[in-house]
N, C-alpha and C positions, 0 to 999 in steps of 0.2 A: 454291857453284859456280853461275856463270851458268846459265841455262834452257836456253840454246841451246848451250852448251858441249857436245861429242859426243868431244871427243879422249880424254877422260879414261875414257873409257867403254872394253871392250875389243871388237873387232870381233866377237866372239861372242858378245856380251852384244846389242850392237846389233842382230843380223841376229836372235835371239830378241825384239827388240821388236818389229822390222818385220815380221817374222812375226804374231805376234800382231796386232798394229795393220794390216792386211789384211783379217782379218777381220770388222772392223768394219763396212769397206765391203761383206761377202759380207753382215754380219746385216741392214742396214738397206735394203739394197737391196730385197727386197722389198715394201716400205710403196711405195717409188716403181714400181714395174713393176706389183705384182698390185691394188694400192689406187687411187692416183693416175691410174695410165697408163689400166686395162683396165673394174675394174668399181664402183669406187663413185660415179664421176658418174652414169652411167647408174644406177642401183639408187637411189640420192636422188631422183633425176630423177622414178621412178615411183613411189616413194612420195608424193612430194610433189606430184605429177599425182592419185592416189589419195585423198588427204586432202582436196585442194583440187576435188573431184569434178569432174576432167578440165581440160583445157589451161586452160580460159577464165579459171579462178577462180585466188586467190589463199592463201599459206599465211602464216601468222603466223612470226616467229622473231625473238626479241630486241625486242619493239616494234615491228617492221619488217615489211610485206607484202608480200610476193614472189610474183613468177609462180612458178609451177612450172619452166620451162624457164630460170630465172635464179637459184634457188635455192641448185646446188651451185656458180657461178662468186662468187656471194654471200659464201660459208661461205668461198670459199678466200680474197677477196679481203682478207675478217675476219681471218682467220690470218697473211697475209701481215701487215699491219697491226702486228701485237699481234708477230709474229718482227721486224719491223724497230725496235721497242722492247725487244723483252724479249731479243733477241740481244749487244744493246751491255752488258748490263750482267750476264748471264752469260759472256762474254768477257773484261771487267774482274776479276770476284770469282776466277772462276780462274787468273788473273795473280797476284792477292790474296794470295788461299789459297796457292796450288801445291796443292790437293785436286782435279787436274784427275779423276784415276781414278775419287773417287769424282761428283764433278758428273757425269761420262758414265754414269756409273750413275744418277744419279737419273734423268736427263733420257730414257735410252733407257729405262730401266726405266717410266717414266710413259706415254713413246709407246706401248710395247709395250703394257702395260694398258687404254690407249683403245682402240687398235688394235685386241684379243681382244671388246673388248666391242661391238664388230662384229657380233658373235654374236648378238646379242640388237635387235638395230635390225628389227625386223618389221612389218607392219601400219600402225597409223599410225604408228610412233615416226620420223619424218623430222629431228624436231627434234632427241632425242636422237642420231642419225646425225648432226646438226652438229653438236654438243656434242664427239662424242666427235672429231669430224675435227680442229677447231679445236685439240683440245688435242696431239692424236696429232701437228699439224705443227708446229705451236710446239714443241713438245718435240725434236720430229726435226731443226729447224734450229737449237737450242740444242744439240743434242747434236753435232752436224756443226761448230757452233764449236768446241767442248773438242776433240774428235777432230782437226781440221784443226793447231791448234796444236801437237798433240805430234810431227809432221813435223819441226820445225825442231830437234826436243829427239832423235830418234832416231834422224838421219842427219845426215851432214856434209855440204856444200855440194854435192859433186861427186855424190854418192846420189841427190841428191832425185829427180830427174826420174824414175831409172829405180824409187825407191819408189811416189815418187807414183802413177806409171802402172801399179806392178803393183796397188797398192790398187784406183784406179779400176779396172783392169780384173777384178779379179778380184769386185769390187761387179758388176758387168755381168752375169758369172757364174752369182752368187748370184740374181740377178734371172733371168734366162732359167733358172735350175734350177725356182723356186719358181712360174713364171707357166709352163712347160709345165706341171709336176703339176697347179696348179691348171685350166688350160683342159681338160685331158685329165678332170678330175671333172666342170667346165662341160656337157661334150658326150656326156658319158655319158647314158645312157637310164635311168640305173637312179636318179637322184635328181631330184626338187622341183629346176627352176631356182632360184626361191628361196632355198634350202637352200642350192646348190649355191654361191650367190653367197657369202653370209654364212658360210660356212665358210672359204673362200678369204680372207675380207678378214680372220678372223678366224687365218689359218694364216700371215698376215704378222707378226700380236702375234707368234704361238707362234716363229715363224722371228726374228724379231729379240731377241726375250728370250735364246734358248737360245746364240745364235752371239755374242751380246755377252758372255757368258762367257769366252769366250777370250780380249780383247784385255785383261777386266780383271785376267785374271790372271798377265799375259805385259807389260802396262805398269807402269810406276810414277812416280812424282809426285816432282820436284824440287822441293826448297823455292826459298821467292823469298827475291828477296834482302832484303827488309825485312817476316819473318812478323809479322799482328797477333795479338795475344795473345787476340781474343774475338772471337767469329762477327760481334758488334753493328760492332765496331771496322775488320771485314775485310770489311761490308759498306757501310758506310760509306767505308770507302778503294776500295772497288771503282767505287763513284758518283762519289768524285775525280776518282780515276783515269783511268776513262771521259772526265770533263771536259776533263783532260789532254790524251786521243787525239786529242778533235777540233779541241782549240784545236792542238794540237803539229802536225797536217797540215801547214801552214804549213811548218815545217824540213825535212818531207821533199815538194818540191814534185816529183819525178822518182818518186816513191814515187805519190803521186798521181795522175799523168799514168799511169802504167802501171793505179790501177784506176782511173782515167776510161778506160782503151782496153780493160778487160775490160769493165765495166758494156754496153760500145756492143757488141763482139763478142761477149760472151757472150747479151746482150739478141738478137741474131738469134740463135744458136745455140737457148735457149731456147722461141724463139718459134715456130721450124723445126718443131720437136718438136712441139708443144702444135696446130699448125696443120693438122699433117699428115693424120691422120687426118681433118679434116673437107676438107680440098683434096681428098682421096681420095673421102670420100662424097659431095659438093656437086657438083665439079666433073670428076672422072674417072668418078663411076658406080661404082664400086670395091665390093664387098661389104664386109661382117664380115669375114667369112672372109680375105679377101685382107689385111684390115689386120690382124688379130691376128698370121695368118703372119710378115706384115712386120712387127713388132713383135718377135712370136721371131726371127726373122732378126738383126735389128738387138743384140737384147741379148748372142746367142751373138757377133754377130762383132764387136762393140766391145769385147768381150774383147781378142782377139789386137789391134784397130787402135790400142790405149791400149800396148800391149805395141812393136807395130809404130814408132810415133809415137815412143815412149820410144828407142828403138833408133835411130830416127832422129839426135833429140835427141844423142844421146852421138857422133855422126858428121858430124853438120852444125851443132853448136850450137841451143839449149833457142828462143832468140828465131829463130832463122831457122826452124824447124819448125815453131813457133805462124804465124809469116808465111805460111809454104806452104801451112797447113791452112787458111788465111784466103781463100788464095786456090780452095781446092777447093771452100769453102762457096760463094763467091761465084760457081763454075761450077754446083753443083748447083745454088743457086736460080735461076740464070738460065736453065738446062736443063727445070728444074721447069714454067716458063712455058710450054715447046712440048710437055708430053707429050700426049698424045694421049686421048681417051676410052677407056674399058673397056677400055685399053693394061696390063694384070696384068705381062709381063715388064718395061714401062720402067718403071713403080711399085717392081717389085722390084731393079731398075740402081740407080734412085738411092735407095733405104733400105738396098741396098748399102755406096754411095759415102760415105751420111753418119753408119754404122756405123764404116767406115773411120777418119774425120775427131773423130769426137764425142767419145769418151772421151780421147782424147791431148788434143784440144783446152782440153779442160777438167784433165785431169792436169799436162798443162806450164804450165799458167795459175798453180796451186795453186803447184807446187815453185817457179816465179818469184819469186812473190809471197811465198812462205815466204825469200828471197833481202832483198828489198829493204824488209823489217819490222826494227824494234830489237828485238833479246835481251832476254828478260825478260817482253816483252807480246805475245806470241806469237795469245794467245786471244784478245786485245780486240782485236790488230788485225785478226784471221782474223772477228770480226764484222762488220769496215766490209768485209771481202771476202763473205762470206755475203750480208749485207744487198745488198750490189750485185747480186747472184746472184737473190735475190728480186724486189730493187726493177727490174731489166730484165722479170720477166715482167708488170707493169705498162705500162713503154713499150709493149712487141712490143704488146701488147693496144690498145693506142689507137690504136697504127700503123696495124694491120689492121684496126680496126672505124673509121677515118679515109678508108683507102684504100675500102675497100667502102662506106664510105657517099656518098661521090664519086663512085665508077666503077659500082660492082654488082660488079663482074668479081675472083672469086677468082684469076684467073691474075694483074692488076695486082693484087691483094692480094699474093701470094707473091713478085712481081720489085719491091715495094717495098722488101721485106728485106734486098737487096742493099745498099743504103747503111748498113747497122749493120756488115756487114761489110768493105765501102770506108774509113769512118773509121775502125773499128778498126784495121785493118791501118794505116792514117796514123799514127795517134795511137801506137800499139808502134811504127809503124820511127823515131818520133823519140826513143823514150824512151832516153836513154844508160843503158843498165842498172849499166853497172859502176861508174858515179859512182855509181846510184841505191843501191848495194850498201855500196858503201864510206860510205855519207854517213849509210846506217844503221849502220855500225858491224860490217860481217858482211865476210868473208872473200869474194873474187872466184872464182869457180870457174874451171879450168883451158880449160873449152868453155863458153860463155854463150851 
């Protein structure tokens, strides 16, 4: 049976997979909101300020000497790196295999493990804090291939939007559940900040090991259609294979054009995020306080806005809803530009707005692109979509350390952004989707 075949399956079988595979996004979300978003840059940051005896000096890591204040952008840039290799070729061997169940097992199961060992980064250990980051994200973006691939294998064309989107949203969820418990220990009087930190980063391992249980026991693994008979053989064909994807681009060049216009939109989308809080500290004046708020704010109401979007989608069609939400980015950051200093309510309008927009955004992006991929290689081609995913927070990063090194001015840093979302929107209203659909071999959906 093909991979992507769902007819044969019965609808109650199905909705027990999307069930489970929901999940996924509730366990891992974590690692991104309480690790990523809130407190292990800052906690690297001061260890590595500590070791390196205050701002001036420098820290050792890998052969390489690092300020203190460029150490955890370092650690991530490394990880990034080592995901845009080691992502293409865990997407292939699970095409290989069909052992997608248990790869998402290794791969969460290894994040979760660095993750917990969060615990133990104290004193000087900065180094081991990048050790453990590097491995926890590589793992988490290998794990997000296998994951993303089984979409195409557990819903039928006309599903996906509204799976996708309940997955994303319900990752959202999971993130604002784990990152209020955790800031509510934060601000307690009764623990060591310290403590308080390394607990949290360590209660992401605990959160993602235990909730990845469920999808692995609620999915299951299609065989592929030509299994190798030894791990040696199946790793080997997965390296082909790989070869294959990216000489084969070429035949699907509408397949392409659609993630060249994610790469460009999702690269601001990305960037938005990651910028926000320091446009808030640097140039509004903004406390802590105001930005963690906004922060929980954002993760509860991208919940329902992934939900909302999806709903959309199924009433306006999946490509004219990503178009709409394109164009709400590109009022929020032009908006962005005029807010005002120590303005707390217009901070909180637009982490509102882009609550709204973020998760659908990204949810209707996925089920597209689950559309216009060939049956069969589901996971390897969900790596050149990952990798795109990563490789934009590279651009956004050059963009804005280009803009600000010409101007000074974080307000033209933030209304540079605009034009990732200008050409996206370009580059999607040309893509012909439904050729793009049918020229992979997949069935048209009834609303595109």
């Amino acid at each position: 049976m093909s991979t992507s075949v769902v007819a044969e399956d019965p609808p109650q079988a199905r909705k027990r997979e999307q069930r489970g595979w929901y999940w996924y996004d509730f366990a891992n979300s974590g690692f991104q909101s309480t690790v990523i978003t809130v407190f292990l840059g800052p906690y690297l940051t001061t260890l590595a300020e500590n070791a390196a005896g205050g701002t001036g000096g420098f820290v050792g890591f890998l052969g390489f000497d690092f300020r203190p204040s460029a150490y955890f952008p370092a650690i991530v840039s490394i990880s990034v790196v080592l995901q845009i290799l080691i992502m293409p070729v865990a997407g292939a061997l699970a095409d290989h295999t069909g052992r997608k169940k248990e790869l998402l097992a290794l791969f969460a199961y290894l994040g979760a493990a660095a993750t917990l060992g969060f615990y133990f980064v104290s004193g000087g250990a900065y180094a081991l804090g990048g050790v453990l980051f590097i491995v926890a994200n590589v793992a988490f973006g290998a794990a997000m291939v296998v994951y993303n691939s089984f979409l195409p294998q557990i819903a039928a064309p006309d599903e996906r939007d509204a799976v996708s989107s309940r997955g994303w949203g319900f990752g959202y969820l999971g993130g604002f559940v784990l990152l209020a418990v955790n800031l509510y220990l934060y601000q307690s009087s009764g623990i060591d900040e310290g403590m308080a930190v390394r607990i949290s980063l360590a209660s992401a391992g605990l959160w993602w090991a235990v909730f990845t249980v469920i999808p692995l026991l609620r999915l299951r693994n299609r065989l592929p259609a030509t299994p190798e008979a030894t791990t040696r053989q199946a790793v080997g064909g997965s390296f082909r294979q790989l070869g294959r994807t990216i000489a084969g681009l070429r035949r699907y060049p509408r397949s392409l054009l659609f993630l060249l216009a994610y790469l460009i939109y999702n690269d601001g989308v990305q960037t938005v995020i990651s910028f926000s809080a320091t446009y808030a500290d640097k140039e509004l004046g903004l406390g802590k306080e105001v930005q963690i708020t906004a922060i929980l704010m954002v993760q509860f109401v991208a919940f329902g806005g992934a939900l909302l979007l999806g709903w959309l989608a199924s009433r306006l069609g999946t490509k004219r809803t990503v178009l709409t939400s394109l164009v709400l980015w590109t009022a929020v950051v032009a908006v962005a530009y005029f807010l005002e200093k120590g303005a707390e309510v217009q901070f909180y309008a637009i982490a509102f707005l882009i609550a709204i927009v973020l998760g659908g955004t990204q949810a209707l992006s996925r089920s597209l692109y689950s559309l216009v991929i060939p049956a069969g290689r589901e996971a390897e081609y969900f790596s050149l979509f990952e990798i795109s995913d990563k490789g934009s927070a590279l651009l956004g990063s050059f963009t804005l350390a280009l803009a600000l090194q010409l101007t000074d001015s974080y307000r033209l840093a933030i209304l540079s952004l605009v034009i990732f979302f200008v050409a996206g929107f370009v580059l999607l209203a040309l893509v012909n989707l439904p050729r793009a659909i049918r020229e992979a071999g997949n069935e048209v959906p009834a609303r595109i």
